[in-house]
ROFIDREN-881447 format. One line per field, with one value per residue (C-alpha): residue in three letters; x, y, z. Coordinates in steps of 0.05 Angstrom, whole numbers, padded with zeros to 5 digits. Each point is the difference from the previous one (the first is absolute). Layout:
BEGIN
residuo: (ALA,...);
east: (X,...);
north: (Y,...);
up: (Z,...);
***
This chain:
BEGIN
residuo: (UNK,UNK,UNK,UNK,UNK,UNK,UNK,UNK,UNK,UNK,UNK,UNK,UNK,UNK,UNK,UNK,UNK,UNK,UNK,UNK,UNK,UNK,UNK,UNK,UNK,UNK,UNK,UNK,UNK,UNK,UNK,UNK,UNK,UNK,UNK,UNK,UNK,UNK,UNK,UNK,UNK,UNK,UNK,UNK,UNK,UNK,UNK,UNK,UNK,UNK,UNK,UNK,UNK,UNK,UNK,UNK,UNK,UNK,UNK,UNK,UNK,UNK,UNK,UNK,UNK,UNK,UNK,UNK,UNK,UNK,UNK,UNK,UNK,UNK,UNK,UNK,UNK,UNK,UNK,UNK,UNK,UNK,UNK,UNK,UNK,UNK,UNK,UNK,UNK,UNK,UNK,UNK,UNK,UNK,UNK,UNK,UNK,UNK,UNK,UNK,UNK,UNK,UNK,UNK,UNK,UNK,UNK,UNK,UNK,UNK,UNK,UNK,UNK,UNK,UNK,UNK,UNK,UNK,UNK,UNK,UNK,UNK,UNK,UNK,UNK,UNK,UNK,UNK,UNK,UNK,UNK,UNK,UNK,UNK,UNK,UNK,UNK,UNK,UNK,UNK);
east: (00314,-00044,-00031,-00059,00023,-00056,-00052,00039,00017,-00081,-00010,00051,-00036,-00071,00025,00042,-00064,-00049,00056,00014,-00077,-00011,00047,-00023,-00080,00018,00051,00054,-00043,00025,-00064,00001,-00024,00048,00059,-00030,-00013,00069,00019,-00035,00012,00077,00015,-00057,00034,00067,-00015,-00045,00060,00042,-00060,00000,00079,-00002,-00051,00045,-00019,-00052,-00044,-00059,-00057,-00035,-00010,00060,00044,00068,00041,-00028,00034,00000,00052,00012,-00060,-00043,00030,-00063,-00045,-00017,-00035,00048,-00012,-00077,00009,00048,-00026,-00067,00036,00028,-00068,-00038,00064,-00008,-00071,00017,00051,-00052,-00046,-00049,-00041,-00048,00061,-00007,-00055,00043,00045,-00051,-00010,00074,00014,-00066,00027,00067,-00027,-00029,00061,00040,-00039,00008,00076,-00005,-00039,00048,00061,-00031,-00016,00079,00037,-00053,00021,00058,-00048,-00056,00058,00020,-00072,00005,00057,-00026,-00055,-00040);
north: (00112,00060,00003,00047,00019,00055,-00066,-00031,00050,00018,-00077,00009,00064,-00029,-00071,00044,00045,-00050,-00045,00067,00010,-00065,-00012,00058,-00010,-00055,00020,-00048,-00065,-00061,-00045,-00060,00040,00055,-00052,-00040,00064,00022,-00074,00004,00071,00007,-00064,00022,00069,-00032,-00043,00047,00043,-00056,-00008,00073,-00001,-00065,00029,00062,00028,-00036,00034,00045,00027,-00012,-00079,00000,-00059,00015,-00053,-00062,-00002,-00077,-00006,00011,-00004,00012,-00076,-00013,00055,00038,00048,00014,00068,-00001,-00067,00036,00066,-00033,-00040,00061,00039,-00065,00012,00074,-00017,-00052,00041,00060,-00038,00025,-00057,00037,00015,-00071,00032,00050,-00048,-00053,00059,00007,-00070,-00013,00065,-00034,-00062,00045,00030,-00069,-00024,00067,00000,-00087,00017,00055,-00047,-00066,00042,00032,-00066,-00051,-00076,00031,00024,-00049,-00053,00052,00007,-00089,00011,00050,00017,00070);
up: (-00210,00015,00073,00008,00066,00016,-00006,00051,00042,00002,00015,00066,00024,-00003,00038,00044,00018,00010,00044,00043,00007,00003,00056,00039,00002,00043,00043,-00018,00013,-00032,-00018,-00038,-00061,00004,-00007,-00047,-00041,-00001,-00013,-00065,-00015,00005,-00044,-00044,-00016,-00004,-00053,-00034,-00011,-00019,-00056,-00016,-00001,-00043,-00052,-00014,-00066,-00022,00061,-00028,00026,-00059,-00033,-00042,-00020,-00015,00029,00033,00071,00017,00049,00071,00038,-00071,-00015,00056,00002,-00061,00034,00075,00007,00003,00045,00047,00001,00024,00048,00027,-00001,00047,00050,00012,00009,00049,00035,00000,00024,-00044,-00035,-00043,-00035,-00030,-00048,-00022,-00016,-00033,-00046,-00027,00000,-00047,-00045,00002,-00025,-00056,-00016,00002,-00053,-00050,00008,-00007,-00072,-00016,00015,-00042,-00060,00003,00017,-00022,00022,00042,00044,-00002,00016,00056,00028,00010,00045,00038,00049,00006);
***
């Protein structure tokens, strides 16, 4: 199973940063929004590495369909990474404490929803009923 590593070691640097920064703008103060941002951010990243791990080769940048991944936590969620990596995104925000960031955010989860739907066409015309079956079972 190849891993791109540099994609998530970029992902760890960018949380890290805006944790560290984060954390300091506010001089260690732990409001209600600060925990629950990290309470939705740290599971959120967990399981959107599990996803990443669990899709192993069939990840691409690009809208490709080489093998349909349906097991794991893609037996649920067809689309995990997007969900999680949002999820993540709304709890640095909340941790930040920085809610205009929720536009930014709006933004990429409306593109997501864009791209969701190529890589959904892409997969039905490669695996047909498989994946139309597949898409029943499954939300987002």
């Amino acid at each position: 199973m190849k891993l791109n590593y540099g994609t998530l070691a970029l992902a760890l640097v960018l949380i890290a940063a805006a944790v560290f920064f984060g954390w300091r703008a506010s001089w260690f103060a732990w409001t209600p929004n600060r925990i629950a941002g990290l309470a939705i951010a740290v599971p959120s990243f967990l399981l959107l590495v599990l996803a990443r791990v669990q899709l192993g080769r069939a990840f691409s940048v690009q809208a490709k369909a080489s093998i349909l991944v349906t097991t794991g936590i893609y037996s649920r969620i067809r689309n995990p990474i997007y969900v999680f990596g949002a999820l993540v995104f709304a709890g640095i925000i909340l941790f930040m404490g920085m809610p205009w960031l929720f536009l930014v955010l709006a933004v990429i989860v409306a593109m997501q929803m864009v791209r969701a739907r190529t890589e959904g066409r892409v997969l039905e015309e490669k695996f047909g009923e498989e994946y139309r079956e597949y898409k029943k079972r499954t939300w987002f």
